[in-house]
C-alpha positions in Angstrom: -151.9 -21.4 274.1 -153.4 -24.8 273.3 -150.7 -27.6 272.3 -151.0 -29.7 269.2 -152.4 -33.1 269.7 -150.1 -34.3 272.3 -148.0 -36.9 271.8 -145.0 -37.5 274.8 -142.1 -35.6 272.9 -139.6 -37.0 271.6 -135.7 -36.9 271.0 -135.8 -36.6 267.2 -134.1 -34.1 265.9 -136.1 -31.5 263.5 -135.0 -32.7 260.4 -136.8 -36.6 261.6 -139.6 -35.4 262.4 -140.2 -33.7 259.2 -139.1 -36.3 257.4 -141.5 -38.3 259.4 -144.0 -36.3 258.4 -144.0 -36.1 255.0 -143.8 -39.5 255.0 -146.8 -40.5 256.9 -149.3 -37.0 256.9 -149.2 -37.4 260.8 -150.5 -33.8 262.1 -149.0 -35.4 265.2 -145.4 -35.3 264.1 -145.9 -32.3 262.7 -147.7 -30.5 266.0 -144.6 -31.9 268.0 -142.2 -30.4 265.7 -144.2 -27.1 265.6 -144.6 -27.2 269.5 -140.7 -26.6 269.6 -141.2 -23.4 268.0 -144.8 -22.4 269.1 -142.5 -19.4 271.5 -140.8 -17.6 268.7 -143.9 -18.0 266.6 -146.3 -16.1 269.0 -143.0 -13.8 269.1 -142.9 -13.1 265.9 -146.8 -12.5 265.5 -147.2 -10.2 268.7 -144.3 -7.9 267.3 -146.2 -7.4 263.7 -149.9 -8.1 265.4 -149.6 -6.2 268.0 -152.5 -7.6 269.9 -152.4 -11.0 271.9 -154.9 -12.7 271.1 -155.1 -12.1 267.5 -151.2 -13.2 268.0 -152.8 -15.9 269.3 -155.2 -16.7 266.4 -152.2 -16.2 263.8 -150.7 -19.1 265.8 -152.7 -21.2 265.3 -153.4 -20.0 261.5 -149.8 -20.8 260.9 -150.0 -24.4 261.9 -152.9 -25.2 259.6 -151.0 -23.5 257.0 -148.3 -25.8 257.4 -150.3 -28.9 257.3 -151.0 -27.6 253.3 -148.0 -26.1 252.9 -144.9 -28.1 254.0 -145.4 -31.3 252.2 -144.2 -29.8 249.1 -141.3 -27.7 250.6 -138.7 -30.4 250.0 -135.5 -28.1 250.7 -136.0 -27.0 254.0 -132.4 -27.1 255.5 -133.5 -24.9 258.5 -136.7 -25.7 259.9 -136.2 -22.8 263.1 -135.5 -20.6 260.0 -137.6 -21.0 257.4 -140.7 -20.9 260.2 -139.6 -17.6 261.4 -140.0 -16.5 257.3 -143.1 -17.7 257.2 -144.3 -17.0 260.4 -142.7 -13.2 259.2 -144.4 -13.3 255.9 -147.9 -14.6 257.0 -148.3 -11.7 259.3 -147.3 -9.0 256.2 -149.9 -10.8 254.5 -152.5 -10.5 257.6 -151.8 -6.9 258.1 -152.1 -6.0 255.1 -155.3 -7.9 254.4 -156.7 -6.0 257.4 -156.6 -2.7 255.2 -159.5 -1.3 254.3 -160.4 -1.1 250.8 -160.2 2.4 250.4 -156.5 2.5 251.3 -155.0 -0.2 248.9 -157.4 2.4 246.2 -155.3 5.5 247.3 -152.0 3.2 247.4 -153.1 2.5 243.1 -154.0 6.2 242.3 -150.9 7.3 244.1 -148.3 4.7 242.1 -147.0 6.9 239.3 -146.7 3.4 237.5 -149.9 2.5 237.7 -151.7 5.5 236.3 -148.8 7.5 234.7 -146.5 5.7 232.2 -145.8 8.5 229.8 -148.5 7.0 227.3 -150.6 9.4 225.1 -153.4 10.4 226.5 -152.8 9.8 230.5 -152.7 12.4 233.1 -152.3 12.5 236.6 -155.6 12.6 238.7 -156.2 15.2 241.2 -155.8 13.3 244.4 -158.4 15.6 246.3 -161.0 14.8 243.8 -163.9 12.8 246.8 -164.7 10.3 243.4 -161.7 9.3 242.4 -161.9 5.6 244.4 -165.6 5.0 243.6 -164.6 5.8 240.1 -161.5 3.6 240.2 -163.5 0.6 241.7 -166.2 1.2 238.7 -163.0 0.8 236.0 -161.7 -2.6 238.2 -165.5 -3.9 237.4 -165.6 -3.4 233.7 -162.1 -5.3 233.3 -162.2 -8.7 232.2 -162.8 -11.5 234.8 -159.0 -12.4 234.8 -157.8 -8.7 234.9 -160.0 -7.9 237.6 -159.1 -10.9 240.1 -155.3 -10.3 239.1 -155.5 -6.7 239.9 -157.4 -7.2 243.2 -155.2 -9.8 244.4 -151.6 -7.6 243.3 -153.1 -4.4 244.7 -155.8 -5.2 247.2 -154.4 -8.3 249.0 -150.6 -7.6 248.2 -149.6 -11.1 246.7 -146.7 -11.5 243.9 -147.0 -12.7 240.9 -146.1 -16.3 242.0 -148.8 -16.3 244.8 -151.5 -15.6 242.5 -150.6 -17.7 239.7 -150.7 -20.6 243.0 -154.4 -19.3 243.8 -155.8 -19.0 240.2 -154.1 -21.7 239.0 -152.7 -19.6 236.1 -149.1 -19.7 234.5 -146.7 -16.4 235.9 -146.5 -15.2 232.9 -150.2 -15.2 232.3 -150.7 -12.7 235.8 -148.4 -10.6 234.6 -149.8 -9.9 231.4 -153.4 -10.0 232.7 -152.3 -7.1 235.7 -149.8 -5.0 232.7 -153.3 -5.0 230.4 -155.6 -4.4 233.6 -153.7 -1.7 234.2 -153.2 -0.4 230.8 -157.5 -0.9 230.7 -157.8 0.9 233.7 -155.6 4.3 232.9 -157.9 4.2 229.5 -161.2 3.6 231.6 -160.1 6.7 234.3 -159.3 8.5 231.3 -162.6 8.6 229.7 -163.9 9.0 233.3 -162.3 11.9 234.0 -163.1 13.7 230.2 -159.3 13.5 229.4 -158.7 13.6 225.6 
């Protein structure tokens, strides 16, 4: 595994060298403190990976995450711990990513809160149906711009509310009400689709 822009290490303890860091945006400091922990990081992404050299790749994914990321994490009072969370979470994320299209489609027909809220006028769908997800993707294409990124990102890509509100650069409360009417848009579109009166 490559190291990160060598420097001769150092005695500091973790929380110095973060503080170092943040103060002076040296990817340096910051590959020296990450170095430390490079061992349970590769760990952590060949257990949920399973393969080593993608394990590998997430490595080094990580790191530049960090770079973006830990600037603005300003109550960190574990640094071993809260890398091992987002060394955890990051590889959630990547699997889950890796899904093909198709499944995260079956995962929304299949949530009975997705398609089924006891409204007037919604039914289940037959699940055996061969035109259910091209039907489905049709309906995610006639939403609204905002609905449709919301939805894609909640259902397709797995992120929380928070996490897209961070990559659309909308308020919370905003996603939430753009993914409740999505989906409220969507059970109406299937509806029709499907000749349910």
């Amino acid at each position: 595994m490559p190291l990160f822009l060598r420097k001769r290490p150092t005695e500091e303890s973790d929380d110095d060298l973060l503080k170092r860091y943040r103060e002076d945006g040296d990817i340096a400091i910051l590959g020296e403190l990450y170095e430390r922990y490079m061992h349970l990081v590769y760990g952590v992404c060949l257990k949920y990976i399973g393969d080593r050299e993608e394990a590998k790749d997430e490595v080094m994914n990580i790191f530049e995450k960090l770079v973006t990321v830990l600037p603005g994490q300003e109550e960190i009072m574990n640094f071993r711990t809260w890398l091992y969370v987002v060394t955890k979470n990051h590889c959630l994320m990547a699997l889950r990513s890796r899904k093909s299209e198709s499944v995260h489609r079956e995962a929304m027909l299949n949530d009975p809160h997705f398609i089924m809220e006891n409204e007037p006028g919604t039914h289940p769908m037959e699940k055996d149906d061969g035109m259910d997800m091209k039907r489905l993707g049709e309906c995610i294409e006639r939403l609204k711009e905002e609905q449709s990124k919301c939805i894609k990102l909640f259902y397709y890509e797995g992120m929380s509310y928070r996490e897209i509100s961070g990559r659309l650069g909308l308020d919370e409360g905003k996603v939430k009400s753009f993914i409740q009417n999505g989906k409220r848009n969507l059970r109406i579109c299937l509806s029709s689709e499907f000749g349910v009166s």
